[in-house]
Backbone atoms as SQL, in Angstrom:
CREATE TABLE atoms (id INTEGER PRIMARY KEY, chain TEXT, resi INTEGER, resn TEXT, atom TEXT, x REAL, y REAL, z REAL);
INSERT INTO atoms VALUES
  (1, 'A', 1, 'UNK', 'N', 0.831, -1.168, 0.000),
  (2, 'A', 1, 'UNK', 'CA', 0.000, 0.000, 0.000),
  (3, 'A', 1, 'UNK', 'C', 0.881, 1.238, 0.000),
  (4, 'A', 2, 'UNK', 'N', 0.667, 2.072, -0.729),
  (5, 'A', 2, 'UNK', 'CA', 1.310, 3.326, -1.094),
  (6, 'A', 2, 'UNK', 'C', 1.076, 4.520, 0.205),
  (7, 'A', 3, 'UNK', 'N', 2.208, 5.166, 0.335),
  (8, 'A', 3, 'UNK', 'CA', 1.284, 6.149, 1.609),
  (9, 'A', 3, 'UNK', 'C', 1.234, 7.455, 1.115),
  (10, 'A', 4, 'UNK', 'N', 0.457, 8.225, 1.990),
  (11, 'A', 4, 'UNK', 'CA', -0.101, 8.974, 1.540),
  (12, 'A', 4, 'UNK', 'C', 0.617, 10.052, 1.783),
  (13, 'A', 5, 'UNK', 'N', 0.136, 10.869, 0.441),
  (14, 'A', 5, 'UNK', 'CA', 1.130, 12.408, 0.463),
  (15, 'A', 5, 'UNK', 'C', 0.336, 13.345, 1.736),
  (16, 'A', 6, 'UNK', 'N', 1.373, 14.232, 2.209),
  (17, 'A', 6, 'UNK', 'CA', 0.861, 14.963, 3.174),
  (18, 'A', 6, 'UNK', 'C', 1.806, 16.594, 3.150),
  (19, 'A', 7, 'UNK', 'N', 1.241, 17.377, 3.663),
  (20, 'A', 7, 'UNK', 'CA', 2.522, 18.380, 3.477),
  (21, 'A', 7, 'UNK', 'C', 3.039, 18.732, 4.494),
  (22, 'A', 8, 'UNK', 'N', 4.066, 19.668, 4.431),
  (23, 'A', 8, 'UNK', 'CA', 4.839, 19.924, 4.680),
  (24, 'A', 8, 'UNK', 'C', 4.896, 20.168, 6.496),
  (25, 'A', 9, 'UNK', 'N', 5.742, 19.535, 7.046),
  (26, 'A', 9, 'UNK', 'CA', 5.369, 19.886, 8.714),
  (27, 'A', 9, 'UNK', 'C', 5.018, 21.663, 8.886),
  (28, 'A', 10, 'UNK', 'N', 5.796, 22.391, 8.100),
  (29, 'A', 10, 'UNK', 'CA', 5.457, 23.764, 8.607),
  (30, 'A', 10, 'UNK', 'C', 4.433, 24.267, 8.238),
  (31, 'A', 11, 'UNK', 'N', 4.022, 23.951, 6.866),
  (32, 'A', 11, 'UNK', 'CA', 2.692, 24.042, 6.495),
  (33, 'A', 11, 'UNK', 'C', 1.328, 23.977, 7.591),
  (34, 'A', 12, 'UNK', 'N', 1.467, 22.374, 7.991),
  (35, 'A', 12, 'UNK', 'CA', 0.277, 21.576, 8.522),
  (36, 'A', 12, 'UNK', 'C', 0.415, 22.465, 9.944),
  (37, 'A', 13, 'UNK', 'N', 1.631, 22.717, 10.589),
  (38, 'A', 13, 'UNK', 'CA', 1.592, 23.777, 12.130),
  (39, 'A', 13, 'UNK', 'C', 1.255, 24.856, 11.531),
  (40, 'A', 14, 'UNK', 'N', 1.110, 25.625, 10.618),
  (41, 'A', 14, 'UNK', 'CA', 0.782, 27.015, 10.144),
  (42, 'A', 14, 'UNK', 'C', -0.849, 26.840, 9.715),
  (43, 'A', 15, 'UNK', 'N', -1.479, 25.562, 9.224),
  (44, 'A', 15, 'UNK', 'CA', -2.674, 25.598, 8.818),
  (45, 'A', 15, 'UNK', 'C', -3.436, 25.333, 10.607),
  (46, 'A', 16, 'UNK', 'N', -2.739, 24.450, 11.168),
  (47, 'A', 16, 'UNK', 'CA', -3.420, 24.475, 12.658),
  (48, 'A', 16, 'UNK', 'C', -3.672, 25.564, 13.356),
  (49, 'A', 17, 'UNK', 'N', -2.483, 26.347, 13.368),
  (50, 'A', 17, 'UNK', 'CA', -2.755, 27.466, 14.008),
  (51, 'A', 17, 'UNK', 'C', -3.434, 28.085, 14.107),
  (52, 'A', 18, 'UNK', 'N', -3.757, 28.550, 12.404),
  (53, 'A', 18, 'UNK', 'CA', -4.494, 29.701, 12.222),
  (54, 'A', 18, 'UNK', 'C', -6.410, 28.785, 12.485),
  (55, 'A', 19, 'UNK', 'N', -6.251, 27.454, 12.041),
  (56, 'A', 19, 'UNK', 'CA', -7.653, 26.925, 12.730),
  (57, 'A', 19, 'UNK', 'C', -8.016, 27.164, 13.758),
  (58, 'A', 20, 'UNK', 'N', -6.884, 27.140, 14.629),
  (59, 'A', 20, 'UNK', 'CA', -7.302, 27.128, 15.869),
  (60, 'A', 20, 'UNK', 'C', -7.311, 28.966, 16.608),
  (61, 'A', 21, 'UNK', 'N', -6.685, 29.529, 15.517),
  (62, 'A', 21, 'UNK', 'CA', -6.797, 30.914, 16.138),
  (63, 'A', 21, 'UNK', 'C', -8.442, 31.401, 15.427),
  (64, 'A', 22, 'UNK', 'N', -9.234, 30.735, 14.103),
  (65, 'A', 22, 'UNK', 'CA', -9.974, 31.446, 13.993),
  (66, 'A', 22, 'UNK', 'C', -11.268, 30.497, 15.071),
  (67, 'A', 23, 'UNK', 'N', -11.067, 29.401, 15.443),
  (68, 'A', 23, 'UNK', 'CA', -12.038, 28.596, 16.431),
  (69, 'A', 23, 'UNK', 'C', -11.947, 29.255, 17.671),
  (70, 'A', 24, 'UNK', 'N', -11.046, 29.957, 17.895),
  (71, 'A', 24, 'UNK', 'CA', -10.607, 30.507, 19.565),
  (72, 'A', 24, 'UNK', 'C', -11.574, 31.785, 19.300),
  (73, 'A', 25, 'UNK', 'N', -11.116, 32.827, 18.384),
  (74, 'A', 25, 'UNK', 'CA', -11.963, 33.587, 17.894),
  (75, 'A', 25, 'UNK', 'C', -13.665, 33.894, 18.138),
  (76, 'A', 26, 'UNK', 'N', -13.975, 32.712, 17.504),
  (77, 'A', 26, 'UNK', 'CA', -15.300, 32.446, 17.103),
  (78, 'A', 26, 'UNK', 'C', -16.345, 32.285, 18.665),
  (79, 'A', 27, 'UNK', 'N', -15.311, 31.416, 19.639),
  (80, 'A', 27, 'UNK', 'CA', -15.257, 31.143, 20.537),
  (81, 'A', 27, 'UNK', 'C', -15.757, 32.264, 21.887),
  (82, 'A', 28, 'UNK', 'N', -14.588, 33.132, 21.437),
  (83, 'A', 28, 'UNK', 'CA', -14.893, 34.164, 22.571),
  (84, 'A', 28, 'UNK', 'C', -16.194, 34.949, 21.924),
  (85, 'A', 29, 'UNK', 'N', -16.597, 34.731, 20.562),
  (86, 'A', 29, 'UNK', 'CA', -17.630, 36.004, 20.004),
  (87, 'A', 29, 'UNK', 'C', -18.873, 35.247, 20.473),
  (88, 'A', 30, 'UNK', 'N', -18.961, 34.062, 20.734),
  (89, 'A', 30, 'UNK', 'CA', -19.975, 33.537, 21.212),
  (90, 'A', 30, 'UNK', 'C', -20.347, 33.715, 22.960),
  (91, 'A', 31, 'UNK', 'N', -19.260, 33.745, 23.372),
  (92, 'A', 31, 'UNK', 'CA', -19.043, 34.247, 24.889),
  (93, 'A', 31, 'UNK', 'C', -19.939, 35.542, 25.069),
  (94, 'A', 32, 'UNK', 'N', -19.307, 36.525, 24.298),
  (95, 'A', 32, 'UNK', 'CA', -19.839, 38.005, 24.332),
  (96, 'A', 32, 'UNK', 'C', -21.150, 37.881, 23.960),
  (97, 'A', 33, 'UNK', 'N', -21.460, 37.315, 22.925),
  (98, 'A', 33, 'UNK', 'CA', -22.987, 37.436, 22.715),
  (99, 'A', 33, 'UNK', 'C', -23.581, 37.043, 23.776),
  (100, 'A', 34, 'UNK', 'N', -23.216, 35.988, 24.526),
  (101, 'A', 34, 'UNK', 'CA', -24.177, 35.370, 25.559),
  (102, 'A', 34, 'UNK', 'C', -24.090, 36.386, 26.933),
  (103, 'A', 35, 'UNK', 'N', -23.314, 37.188, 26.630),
  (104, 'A', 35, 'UNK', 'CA', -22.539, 37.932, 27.908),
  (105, 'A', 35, 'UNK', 'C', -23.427, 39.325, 27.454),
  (106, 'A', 36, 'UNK', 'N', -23.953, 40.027, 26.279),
  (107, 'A', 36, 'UNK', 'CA', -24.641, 40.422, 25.613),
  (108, 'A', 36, 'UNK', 'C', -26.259, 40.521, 25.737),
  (109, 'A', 37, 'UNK', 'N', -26.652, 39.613, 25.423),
  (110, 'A', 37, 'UNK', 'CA', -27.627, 38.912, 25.430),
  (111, 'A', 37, 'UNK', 'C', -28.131, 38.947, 27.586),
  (112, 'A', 38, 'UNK', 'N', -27.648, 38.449, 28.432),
  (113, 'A', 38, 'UNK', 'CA', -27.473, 38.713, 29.341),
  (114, 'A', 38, 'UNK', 'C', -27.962, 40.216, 30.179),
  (115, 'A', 39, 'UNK', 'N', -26.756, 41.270, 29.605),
  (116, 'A', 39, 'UNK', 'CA', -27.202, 42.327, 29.702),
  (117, 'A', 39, 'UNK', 'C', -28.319, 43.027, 29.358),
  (118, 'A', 40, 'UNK', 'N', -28.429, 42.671, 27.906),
  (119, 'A', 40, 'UNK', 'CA', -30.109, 43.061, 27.393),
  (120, 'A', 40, 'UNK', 'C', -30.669, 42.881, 28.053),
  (121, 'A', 41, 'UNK', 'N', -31.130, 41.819, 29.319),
  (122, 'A', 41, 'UNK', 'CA', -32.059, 41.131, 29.600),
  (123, 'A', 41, 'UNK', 'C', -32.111, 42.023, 31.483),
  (124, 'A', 42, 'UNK', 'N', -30.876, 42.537, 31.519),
  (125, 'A', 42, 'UNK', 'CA', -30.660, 43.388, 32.965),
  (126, 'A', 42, 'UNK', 'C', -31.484, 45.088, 32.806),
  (127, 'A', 43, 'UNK', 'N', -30.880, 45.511, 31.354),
  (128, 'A', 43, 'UNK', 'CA', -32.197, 46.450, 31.175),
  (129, 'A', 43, 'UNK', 'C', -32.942, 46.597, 30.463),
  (130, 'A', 44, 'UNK', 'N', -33.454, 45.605, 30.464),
  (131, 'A', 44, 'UNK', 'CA', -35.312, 45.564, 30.304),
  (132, 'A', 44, 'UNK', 'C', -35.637, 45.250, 31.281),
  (133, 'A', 45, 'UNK', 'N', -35.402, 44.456, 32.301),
  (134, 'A', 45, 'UNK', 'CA', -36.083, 44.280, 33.785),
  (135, 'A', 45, 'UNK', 'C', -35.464, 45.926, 34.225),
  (136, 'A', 46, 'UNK', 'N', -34.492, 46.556, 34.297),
  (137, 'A', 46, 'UNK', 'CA', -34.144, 47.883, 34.779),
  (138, 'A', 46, 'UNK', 'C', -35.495, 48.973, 34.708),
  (139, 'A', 47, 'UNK', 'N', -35.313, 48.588, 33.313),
  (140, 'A', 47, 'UNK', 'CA', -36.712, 50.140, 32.814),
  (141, 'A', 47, 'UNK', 'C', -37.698, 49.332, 32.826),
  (142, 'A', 48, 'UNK', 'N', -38.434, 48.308, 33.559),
  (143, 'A', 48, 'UNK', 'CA', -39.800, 48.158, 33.481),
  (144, 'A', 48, 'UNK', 'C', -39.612, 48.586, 35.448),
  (145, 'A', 49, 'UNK', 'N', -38.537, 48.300, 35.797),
  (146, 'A', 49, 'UNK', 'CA', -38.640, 48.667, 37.407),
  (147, 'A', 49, 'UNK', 'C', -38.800, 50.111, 37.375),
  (148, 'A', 50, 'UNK', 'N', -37.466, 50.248, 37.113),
  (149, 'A', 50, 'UNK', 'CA', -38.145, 52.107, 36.887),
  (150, 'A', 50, 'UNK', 'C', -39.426, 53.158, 36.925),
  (151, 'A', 51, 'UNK', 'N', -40.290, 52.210, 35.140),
  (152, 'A', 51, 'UNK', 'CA', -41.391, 52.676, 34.926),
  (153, 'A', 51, 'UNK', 'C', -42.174, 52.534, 36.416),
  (154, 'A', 52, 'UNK', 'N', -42.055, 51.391, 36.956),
  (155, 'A', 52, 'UNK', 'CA', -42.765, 51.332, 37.973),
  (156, 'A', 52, 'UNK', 'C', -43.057, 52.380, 38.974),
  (157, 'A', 53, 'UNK', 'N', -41.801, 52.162, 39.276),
  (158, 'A', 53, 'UNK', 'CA', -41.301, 53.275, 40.645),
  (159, 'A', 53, 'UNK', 'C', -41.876, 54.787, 39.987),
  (160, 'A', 54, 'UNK', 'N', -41.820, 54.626, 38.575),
  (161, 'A', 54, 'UNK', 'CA', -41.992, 56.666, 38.316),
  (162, 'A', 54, 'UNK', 'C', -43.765, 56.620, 38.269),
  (163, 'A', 55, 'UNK', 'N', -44.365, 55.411, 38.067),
  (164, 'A', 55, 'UNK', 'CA', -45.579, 55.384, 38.048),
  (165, 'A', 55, 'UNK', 'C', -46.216, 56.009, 39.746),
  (166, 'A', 56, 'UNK', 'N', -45.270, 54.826, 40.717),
  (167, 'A', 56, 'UNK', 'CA', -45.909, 55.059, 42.185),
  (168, 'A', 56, 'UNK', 'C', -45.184, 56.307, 42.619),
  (169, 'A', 57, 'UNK', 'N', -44.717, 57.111, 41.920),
  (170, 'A', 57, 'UNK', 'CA', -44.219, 58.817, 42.589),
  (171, 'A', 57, 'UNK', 'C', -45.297, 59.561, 41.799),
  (172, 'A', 58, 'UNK', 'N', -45.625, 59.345, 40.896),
  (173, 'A', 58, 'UNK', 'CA', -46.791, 59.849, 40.095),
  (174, 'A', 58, 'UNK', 'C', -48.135, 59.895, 41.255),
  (175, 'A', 59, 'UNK', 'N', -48.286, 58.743, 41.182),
  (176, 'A', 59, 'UNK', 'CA', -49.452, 58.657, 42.567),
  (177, 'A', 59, 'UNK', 'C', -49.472, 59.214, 43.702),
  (178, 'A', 60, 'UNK', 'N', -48.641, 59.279, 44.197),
  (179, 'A', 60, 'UNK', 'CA', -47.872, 59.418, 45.212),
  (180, 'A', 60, 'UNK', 'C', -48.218, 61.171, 45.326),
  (181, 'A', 61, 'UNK', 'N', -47.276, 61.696, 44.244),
  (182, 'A', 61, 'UNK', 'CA', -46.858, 63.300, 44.157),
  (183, 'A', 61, 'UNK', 'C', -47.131, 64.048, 43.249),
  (184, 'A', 62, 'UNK', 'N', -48.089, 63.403, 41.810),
  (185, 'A', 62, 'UNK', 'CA', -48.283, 63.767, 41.134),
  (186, 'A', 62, 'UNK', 'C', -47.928, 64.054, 40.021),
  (187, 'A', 63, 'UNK', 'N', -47.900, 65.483, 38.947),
  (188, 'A', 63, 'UNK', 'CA', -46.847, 65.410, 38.133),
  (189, 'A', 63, 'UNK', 'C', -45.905, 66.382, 38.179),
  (190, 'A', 64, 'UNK', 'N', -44.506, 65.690, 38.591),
  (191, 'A', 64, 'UNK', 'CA', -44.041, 66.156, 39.009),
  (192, 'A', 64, 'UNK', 'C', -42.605, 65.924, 38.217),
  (193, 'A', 65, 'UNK', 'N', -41.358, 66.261, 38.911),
  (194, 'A', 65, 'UNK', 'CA', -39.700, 66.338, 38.411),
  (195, 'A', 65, 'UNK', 'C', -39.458, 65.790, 39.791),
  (196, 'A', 66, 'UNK', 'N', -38.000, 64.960, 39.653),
  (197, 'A', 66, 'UNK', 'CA', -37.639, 64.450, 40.981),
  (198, 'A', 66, 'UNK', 'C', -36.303, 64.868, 40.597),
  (199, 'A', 67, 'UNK', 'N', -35.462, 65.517, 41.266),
  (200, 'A', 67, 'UNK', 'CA', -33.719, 65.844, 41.306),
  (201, 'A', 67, 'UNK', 'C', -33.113, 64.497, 41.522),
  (202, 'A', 68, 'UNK', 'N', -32.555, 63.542, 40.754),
  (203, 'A', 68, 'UNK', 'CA', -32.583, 62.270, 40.797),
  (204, 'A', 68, 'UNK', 'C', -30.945, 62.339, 41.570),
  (205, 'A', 69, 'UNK', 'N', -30.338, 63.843, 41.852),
  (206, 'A', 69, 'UNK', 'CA', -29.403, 64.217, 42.476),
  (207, 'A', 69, 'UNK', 'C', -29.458, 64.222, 44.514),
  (208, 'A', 70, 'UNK', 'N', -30.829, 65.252, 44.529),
  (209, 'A', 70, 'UNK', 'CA', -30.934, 65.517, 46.335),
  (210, 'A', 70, 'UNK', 'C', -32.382, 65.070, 46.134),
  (211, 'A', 71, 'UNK', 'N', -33.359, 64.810, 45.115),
  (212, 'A', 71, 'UNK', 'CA', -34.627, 64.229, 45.585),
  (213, 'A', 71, 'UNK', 'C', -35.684, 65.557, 45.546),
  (214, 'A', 72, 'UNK', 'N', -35.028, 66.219, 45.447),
  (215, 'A', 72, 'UNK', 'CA', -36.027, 67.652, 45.268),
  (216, 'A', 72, 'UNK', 'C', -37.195, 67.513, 44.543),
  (217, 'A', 73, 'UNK', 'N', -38.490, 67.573, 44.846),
  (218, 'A', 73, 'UNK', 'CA', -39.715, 67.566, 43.500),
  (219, 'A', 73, 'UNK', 'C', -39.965, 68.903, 43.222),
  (220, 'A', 74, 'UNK', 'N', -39.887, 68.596, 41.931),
  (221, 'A', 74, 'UNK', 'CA', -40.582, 70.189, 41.218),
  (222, 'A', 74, 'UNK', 'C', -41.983, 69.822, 40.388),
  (223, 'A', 75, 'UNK', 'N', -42.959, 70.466, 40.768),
  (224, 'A', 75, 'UNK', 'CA', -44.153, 70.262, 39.835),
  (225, 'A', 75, 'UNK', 'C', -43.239, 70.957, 38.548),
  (226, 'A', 76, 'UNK', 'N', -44.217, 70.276, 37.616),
  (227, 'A', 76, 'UNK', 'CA', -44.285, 70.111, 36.247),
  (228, 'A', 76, 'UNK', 'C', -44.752, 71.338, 35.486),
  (229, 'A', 77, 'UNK', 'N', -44.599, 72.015, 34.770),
  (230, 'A', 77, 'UNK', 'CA', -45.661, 73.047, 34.767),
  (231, 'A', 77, 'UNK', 'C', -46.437, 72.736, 33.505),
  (232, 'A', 78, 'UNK', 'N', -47.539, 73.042, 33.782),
  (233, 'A', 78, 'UNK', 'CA', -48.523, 72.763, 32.318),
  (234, 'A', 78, 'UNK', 'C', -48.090, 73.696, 30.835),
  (235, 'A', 79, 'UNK', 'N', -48.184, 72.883, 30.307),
  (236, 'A', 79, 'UNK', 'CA', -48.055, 73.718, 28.594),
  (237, 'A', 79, 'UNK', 'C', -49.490, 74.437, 28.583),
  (238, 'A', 80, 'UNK', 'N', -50.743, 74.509, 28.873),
  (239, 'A', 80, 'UNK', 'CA', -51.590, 74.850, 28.876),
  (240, 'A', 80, 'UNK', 'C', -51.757, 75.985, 30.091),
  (241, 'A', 81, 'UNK', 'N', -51.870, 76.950, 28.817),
  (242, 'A', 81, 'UNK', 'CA', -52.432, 78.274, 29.970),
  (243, 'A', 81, 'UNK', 'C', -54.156, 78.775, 29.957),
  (244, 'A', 82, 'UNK', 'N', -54.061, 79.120, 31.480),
  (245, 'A', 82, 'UNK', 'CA', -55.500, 78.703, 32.118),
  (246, 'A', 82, 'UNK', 'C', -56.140, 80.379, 31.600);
């Protein structure tokens, strides 16, 4: 039985490499997405809490401005003049 051609050792370590550098690659981009994906998912639960909370200050105080700095409320002033 005849054997088989193959190439060159530096070749076949130069074709591995770069396999394995674009699988390593691919690798971490899948990481991030999931790491990604993740975050998306931190704010959208963020801003539906939020909405919440600005809903029960609404109730609460009306319509109003909150200094999201010292907490200060400022009514709102109407665009509509009386």
């Amino acid at each position: 039985m005849a054997k088989a051609k193959t190439i060159k050792k530096e070749q076949l370590e130069e074709l591995q490499n770069l396999v394995n550098q674009l699988q390593s690659v691919q690798s971490q981009i899948g990481g991030l997405e999931a790491q990604k994906h993740e975050l998306l998912h931190i704010i959208a639960n963020g801003k539906t809490k939020l909405d919440q909370v600005q809903a029960d200050l609404q109730k609460e105080y009306g319509d109003v401005s909150v200094d999201i700095k010292t907490g200060e409320i400022k009514k709102n002033e109407s665009d509509k003049k009386d």
